[in-house]
C-alpha positions as CSV (number, residue, x, y, z in Angstrom):
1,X,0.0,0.0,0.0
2,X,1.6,2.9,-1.0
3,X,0.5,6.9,0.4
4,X,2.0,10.1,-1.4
5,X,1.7,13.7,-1.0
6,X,3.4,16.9,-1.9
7,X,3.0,20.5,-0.1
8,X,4.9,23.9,-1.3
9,X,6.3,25.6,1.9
10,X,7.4,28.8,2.4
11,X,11.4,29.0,3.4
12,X,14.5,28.1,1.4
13,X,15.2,24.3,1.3
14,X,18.6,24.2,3.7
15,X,15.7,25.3,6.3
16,X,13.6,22.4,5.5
17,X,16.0,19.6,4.8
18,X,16.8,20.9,8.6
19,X,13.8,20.4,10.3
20,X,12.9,17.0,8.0
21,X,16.8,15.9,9.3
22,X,16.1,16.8,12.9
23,X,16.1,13.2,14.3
24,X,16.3,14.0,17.9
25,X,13.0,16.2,17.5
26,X,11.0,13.7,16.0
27,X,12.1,11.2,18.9
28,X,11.3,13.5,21.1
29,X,7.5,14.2,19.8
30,X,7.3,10.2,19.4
31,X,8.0,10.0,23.2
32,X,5.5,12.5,24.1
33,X,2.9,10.5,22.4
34,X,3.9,7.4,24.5
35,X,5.9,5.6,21.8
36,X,9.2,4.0,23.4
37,X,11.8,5.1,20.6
38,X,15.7,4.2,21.2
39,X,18.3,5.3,19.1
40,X,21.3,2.6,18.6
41,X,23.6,5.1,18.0
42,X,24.9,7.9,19.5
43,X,25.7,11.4,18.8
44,X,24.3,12.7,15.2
45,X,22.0,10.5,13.0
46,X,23.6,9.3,9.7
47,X,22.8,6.6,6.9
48,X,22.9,3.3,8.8
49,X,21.7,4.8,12.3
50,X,18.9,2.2,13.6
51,X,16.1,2.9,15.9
52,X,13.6,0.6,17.9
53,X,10.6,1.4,18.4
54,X,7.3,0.6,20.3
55,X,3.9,1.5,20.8
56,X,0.3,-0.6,20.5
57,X,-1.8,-0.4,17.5
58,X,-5.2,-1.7,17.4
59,X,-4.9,-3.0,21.2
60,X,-1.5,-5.2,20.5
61,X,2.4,-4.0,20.9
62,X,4.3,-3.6,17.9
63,X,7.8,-3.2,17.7
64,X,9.5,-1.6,14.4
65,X,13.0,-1.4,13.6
66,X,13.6,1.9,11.4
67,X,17.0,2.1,9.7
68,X,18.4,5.5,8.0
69,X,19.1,4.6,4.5
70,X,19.7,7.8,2.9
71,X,20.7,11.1,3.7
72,X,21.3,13.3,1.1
73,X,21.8,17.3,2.4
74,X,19.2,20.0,1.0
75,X,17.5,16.9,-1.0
76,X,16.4,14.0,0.5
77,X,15.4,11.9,3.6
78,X,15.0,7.9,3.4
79,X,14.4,5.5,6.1
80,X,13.7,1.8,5.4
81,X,11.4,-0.1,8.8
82,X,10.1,-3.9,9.2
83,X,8.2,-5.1,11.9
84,X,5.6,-8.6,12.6
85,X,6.1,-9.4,8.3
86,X,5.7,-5.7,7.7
87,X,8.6,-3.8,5.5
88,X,7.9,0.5,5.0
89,X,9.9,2.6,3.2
90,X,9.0,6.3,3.8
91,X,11.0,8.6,1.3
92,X,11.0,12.4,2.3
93,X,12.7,14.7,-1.0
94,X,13.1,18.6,-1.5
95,X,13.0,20.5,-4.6
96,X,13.6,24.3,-4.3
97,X,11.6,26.1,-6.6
98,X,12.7,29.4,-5.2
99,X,15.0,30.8,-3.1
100,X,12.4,30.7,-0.1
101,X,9.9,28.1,-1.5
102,X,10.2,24.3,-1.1
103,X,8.4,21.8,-2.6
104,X,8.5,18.4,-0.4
105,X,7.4,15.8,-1.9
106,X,6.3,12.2,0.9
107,X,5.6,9.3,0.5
108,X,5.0,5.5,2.0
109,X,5.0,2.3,0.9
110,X,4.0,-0.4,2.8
111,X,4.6,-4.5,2.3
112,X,3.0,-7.3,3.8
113,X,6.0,-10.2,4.1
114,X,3.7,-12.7,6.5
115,X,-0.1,-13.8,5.7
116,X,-0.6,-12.6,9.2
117,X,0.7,-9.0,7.7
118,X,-1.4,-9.8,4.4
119,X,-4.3,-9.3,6.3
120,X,-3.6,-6.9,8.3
121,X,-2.6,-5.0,5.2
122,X,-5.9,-6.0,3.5
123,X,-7.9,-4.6,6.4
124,X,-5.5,-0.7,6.3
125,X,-6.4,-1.0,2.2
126,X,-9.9,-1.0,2.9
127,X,-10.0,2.5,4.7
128,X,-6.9,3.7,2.1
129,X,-9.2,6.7,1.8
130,X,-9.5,8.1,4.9
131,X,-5.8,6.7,5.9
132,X,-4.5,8.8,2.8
133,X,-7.0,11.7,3.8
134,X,-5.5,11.5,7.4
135,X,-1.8,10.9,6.2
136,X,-2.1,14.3,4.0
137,X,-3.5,16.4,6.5
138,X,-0.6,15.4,8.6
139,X,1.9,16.0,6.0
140,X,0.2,19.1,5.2
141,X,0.1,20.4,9.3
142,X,3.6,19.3,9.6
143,X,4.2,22.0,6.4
144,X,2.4,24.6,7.9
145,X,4.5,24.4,11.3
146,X,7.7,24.5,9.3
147,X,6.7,27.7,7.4
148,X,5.1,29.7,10.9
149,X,8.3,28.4,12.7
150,X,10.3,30.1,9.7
151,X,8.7,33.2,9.8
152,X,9.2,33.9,13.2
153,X,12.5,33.6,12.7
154,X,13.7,30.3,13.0
């Protein structure tokens, strides 16, 4: 299953790339939202940096592993994850259309490895509309926070 959106933001792409690059922020915002997240690493996040994560979905724990695969400065943002027969690849990339404008372009792909992730799968792809309506709205909030954070100066 496979989700994509794009959203135009307002500041020049070396300001984006470093708030989609800000590792230690998202942790944090994970951890506020009661999702046990562990670096392996420590120090700065780089291509190969793995991270474990936990948190219940539909009334079960899930654990994902979520490796860095690419890292490419003012461009893009790749990180590969597997968990239960699951395998994600969520690729973030930048395109500066301006000097201050920024066109970000998201997406997800998800793959089911396991029957037991088959079905699971099955079940997400029978609400792919509001999943993709709520995965854009998210994309689009996150956007909107990079560009008022931006105009008030960083």
């Amino acid at each position: 299953m496979k989700l994509s959106t794009r959203e135009d933001i307002e500041a020049p792409i070396s300001y984006v790339y470093g708030r989609i690059s800000d590792f230690a922020h998202f942790e944090r915002r994970a951890m506020r939202q009661g999702i046990e997240v562990s670096r392996r690493a420590e120090g700065d996040a780089r291509v190969g940096t793995i991270w474990d994560i936990a948190f219940a979905f539909r009334g079960r724990p899930r654990k994902v592993q979520a490796e860095l695969t690419k890292l490419d400065p003012d461009q893009a943002v790749e990180v590969d994850s597997q968990s239960d027969g699951l395998t994600a690849k969520t690729q973030i990339e930048l395109i500066a259309l301006s000097a201050t404008r920024t066109r970000v372009l998201v997406s997800f792909d998800m793959r089911a490895k396991t029957m037991t992730a088959r079905l699971l799968l099955q079940s997400l792809k029978l609400a792919k509309a509001k999943i993709t309506k709520r995965f854009k709205a998210r994309v689009l909030d996150y956007a909107e926070n990079v560009e008022d954070d931006y105009r008030r100066g960083h």
